[in-house]
Every structure is written in C-alpha cells, then in structure tokens.
C-alpha atoms as one frame of an Amber mdcrd trajectory, in Angstrom:
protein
  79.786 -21.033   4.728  79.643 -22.609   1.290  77.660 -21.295  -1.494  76.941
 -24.437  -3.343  73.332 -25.169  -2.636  72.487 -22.403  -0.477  68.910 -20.730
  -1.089  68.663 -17.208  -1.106  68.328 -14.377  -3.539  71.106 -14.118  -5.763
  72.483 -10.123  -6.767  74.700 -10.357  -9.674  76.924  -6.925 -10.310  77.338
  -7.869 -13.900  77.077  -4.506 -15.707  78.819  -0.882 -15.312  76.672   2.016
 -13.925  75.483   2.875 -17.796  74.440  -0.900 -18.229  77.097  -1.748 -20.352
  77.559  -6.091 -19.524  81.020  -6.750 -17.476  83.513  -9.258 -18.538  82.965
 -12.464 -16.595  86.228 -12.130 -14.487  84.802  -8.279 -13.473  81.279  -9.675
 -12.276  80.516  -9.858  -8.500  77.780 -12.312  -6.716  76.194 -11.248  -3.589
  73.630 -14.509  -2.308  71.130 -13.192   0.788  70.060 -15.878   3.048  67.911
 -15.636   6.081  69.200 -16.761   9.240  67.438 -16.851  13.104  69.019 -13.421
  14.018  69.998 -11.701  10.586  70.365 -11.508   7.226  73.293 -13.432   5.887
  75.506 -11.570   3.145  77.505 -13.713   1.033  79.856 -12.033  -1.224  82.480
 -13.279  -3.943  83.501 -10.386  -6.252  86.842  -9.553  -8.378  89.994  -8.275
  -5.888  91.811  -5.419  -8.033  94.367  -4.794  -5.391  93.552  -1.298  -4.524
  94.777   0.076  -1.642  93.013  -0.619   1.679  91.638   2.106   4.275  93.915
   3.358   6.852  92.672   2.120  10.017  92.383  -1.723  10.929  89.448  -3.803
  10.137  85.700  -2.762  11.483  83.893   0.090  10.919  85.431   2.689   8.364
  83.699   5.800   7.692  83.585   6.793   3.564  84.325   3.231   2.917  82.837
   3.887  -0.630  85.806   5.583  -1.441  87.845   2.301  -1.830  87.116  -0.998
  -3.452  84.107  -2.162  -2.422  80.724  -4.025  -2.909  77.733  -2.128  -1.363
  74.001  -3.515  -1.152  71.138  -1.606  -0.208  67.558  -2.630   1.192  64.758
  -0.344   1.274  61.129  -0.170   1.637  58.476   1.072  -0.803  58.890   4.300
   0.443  62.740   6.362   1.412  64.002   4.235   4.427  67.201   2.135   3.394
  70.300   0.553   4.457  73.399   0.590   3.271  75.776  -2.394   3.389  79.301
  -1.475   2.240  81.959  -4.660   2.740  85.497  -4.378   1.680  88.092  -6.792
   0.943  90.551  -6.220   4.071  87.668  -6.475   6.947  86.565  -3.220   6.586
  82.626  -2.387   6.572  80.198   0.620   6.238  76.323   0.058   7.683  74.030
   3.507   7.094  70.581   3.416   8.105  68.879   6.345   6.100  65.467   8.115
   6.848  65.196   9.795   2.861  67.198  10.049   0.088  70.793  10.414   1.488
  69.412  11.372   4.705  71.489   9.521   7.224  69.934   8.375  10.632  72.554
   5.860  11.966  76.164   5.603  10.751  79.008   3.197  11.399  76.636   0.684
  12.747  78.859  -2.965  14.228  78.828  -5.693  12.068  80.083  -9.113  12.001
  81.711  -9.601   8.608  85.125 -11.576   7.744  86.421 -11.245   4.807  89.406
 -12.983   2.779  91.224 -12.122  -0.434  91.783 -15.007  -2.768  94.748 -14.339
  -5.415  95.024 -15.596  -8.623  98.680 -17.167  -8.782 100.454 -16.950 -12.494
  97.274 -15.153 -14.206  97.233 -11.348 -14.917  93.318 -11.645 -13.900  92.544
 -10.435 -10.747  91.967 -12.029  -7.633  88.713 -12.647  -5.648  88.010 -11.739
  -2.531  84.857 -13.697  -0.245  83.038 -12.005   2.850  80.271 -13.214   4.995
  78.449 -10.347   6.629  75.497 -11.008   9.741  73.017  -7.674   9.567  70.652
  -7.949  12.388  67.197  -7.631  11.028  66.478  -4.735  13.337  68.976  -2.670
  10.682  66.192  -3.356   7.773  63.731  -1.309   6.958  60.541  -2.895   8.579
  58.719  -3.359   5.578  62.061  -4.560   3.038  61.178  -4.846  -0.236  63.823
  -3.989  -2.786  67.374  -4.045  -3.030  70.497  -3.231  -5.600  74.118  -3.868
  -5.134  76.885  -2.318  -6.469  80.859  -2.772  -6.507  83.090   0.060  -7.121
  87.084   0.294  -7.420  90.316   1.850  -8.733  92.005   5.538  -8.390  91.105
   8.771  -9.868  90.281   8.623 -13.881  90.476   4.506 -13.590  87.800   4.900
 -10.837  85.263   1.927 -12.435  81.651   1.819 -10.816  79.454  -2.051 -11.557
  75.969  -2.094 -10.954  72.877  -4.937 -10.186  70.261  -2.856 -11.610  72.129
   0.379 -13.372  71.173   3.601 -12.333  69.729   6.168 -14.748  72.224   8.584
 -16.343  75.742   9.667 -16.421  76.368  10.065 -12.546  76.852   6.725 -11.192
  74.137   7.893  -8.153  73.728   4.414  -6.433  70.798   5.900  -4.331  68.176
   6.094  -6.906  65.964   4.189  -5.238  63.837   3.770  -8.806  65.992   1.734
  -9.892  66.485  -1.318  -6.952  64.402  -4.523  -8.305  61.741  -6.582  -5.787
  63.943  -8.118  -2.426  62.920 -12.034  -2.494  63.963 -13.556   0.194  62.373
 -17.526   0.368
C-alpha cells in the first residue's frame, strides 16, 4: 500500500521519551487507516541494524526488547492494546485489562515488513510494515493512542516517543499521556 494520499491519523515518533525533538533521519511515521475487517498500520521508521529476535518471523514474545515501533489504543478508562512491529517480520499484540495487566498475549497478526537500506550514506536505513489488527483486538470504546520506537544495546539503548511520557523512566504505559485516537 502507498502512503501518498492515504487518509488516516498520522503518529509521528519525533521526540525522545524526555521530549527532547529527534533529528529528521531518527523520526518514525505510523498512518492508521480503517479498513472493512481491521485497522490498517502503516509504518516507515529509521532501521539501525540491531540485531533481530531469535526465532523466525510471527509472533515473538518480549519483542520490546529489540528495535521496534509499538502503538497502543486504549479507552477512556485501563483497557489497551499493544501493537509492537519489528523490522524482520516479527510482531507483539497484548490485549491488557489495567495498567500492565495482560489478558491476551501473542495474539496472530498479519504484518509484512521490509528493510530499506541506505546505499553509500552513514544514515540509517528505513524499514516499512503494514500490519491488519482485527477490530475485535481494540478496546470497544478506542479513544486514544501513543506510539513509540525503541532501539540499540545496553547504555546506547535510545527510547522515541509520540506523546513523551512523564519523567525519567521511559514507562510507555502511562496512559495520561496518549493524545485523542481520530480515525475519519
């Protein structure tokens, strides 16, 4: 699917987890677009090459402890999803019921995903995913959303942010902090 000229609601990840603003290169875009039977994910963020999970494409458990982009969806309340999608195929979906409170892990998903290098640049890559979540893994009553992208090893472990969290944890499930979901 293209991007150009698609309606949807647009997620920039254009700031580290203390709100500092990202170079351009380090931003990521996530565009949400309704479809018959889900809710489209588009993503195009930065590729920094880390290394991917150990088992083959799908479902990964603790996916957010490699490069990834994660949105989450919840209602006015403490039911949420959580979308991780990784550069190599890889995916996390976590319905929770509360404030870390998992209900449904490892959910199927159909995402595809494909790195995009930079040749003869020292700037990173891209990489571009397409992710289907079936509206049955949304809260009923949606209505706010953040997305994140987090990557590299030990200390040069970076953490980007939508809409930052508050303080010096980067604690993506402060659910204070996720701006209206407007979906046309």
């Amino acid at each position: 699917m293209s991007r150009a000229g698609r309606q949807g609601m647009r997620l920039a990840i254009a700031h580290d987890f203390r709100g500092e603003p990202l170079p351009a290169v380090h931003r990521a875009e996530l565009l949400l677009t309704r479809v018959p039977a889900a809710l489209c994910i588009e993503v195009d963020a930065p590729y920094f090459g880390d290394p991917p999970p150990a088992g083959p494409p799908g479902p990964t458990d603790r996916l957010w402890e490699h490069e990834v982009v994660e949105l989450f969806i919840a209602d006015a309340g403490e039911q949420y999803l959580e979308v991780e999608l990784g550069p190599h195929g890889h995916h996390l979906v976590l319905v929770l019921s509360g404030v870390r409170q998992c209900s449904r892990a490892q959910l199927p998903l159909d995402y595809q995903a494909t790195i995009v290098q930079a040749p003869g640049t020292a700037e990173p890559g891209r990489f571009r995913g397409v992710a289907a979540v079936p509206w049955d893994y949304l809260p009923r009553a949606a209505a706010r959303v953040n997305a994140y992208a987090i990557h590299g090893q030990g200390e040069r472990r970076r953490y980007h942010a939508h809409s930052p969290p508050r303080g010096e944890v980067a604690d993506f499930h402060q659910l204070g902090c996720f701006v209206p979901l407007e979906l046309a």
